[in-house]
C-alpha positions in Angstrom: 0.0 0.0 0.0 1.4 3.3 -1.2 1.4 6.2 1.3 2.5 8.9 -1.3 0.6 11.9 -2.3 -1.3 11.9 -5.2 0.0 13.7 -8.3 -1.3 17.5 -8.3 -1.2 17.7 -12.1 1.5 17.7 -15.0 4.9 19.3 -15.0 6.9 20.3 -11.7 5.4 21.9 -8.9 6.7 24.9 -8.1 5.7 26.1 -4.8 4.4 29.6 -3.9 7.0 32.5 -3.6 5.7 33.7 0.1 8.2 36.1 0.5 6.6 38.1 -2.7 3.2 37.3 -1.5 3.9 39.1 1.9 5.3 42.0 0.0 2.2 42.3 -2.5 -0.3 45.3 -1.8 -3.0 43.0 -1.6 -1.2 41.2 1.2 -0.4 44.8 2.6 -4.5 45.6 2.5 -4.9 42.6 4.6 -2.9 43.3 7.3 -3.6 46.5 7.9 -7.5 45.6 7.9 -7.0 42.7 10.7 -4.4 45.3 12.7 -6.8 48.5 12.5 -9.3 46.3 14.2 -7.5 43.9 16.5 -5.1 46.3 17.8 -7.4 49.3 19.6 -9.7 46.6 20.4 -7.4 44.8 22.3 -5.7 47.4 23.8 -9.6 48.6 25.2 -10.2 44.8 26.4 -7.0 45.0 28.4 -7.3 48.7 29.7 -11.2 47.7 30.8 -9.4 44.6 32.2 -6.7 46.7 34.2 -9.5 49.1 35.6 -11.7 46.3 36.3 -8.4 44.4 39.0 -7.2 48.0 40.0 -10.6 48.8 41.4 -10.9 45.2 43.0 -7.4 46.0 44.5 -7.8 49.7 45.4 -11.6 50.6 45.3 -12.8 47.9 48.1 -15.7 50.3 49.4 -16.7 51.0 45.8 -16.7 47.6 44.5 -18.5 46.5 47.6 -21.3 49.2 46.9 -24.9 47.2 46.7 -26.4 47.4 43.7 -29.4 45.5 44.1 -30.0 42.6 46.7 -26.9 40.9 47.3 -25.1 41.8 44.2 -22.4 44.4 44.0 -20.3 46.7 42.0 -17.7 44.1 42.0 -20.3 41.0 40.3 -21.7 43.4 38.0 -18.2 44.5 36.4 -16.9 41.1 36.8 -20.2 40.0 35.2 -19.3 42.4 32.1 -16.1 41.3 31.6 -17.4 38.0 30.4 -20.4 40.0 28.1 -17.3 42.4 26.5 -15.2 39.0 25.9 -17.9 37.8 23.7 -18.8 40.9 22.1 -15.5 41.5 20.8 -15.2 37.9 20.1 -18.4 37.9 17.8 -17.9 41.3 16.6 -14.1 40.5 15.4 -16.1 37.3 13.9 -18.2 39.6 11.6 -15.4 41.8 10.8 -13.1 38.9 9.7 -15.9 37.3 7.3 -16.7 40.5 6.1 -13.4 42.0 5.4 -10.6 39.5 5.8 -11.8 36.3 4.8 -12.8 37.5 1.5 -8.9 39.1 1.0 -7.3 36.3 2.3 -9.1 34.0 -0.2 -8.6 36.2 -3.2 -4.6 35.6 -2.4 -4.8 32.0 -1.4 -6.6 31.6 -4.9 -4.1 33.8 -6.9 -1.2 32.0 -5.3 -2.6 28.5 -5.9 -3.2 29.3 -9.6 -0.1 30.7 -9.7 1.4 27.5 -8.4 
């Protein structure tokens, strides 16, 4: 039994130049699109993260504030960490099948038939 891969088509294969592929504009669009969107929301999520263990550390008589019942400042922030986690996780969801996916494909095709 033969555990070699099948043969991709006539000729030699020649595989895909990456390091021209990085350098293409199409690949520069690309980037910049995930990194305008990834970067300043990540740097939010962590600064709303750092506020959120600052005022546990700092804020005691703040966080401990009753909001309604037995529930504080503390569970309601701590409770909103988890909602803003998924946000951004479904919102970064929309943006990459909107905007990247589509780009990334148009280069995976170009460089396949290219190949």
């Amino acid at each position: 039994m033969s555990t070699a891969p099948p043969p991709t088509g006539p000729g030699p294969h020649r595989p895909p130049d990456f390091t021209e592929v990085q350098a293409s504009r199409e690949f520069g669009e690309l980037r910049r699109s995930y990194r305008s969107f990834a970067f300043p929301l990540t740097v939010a999520f962590i600064l709303w993260y750092l506020l959120y263990v600052l005022l546990s550390s700092y804020a005691g008589g703040f966080m401990g504030t009753k909001v309604f019942g037995n529930v504080n400042v503390a569970f309601v922030l701590g409770i909103a960490q988890f909602v803003t986690t998924f946000l951004i996780a479904w919102w970064y969801a929309r943006h990459a099948g909107a905007k990247l996916d589509p780009r990334a494909q148009a280069i995976k095709s170009r460089v396949e038939g290219d190949a």
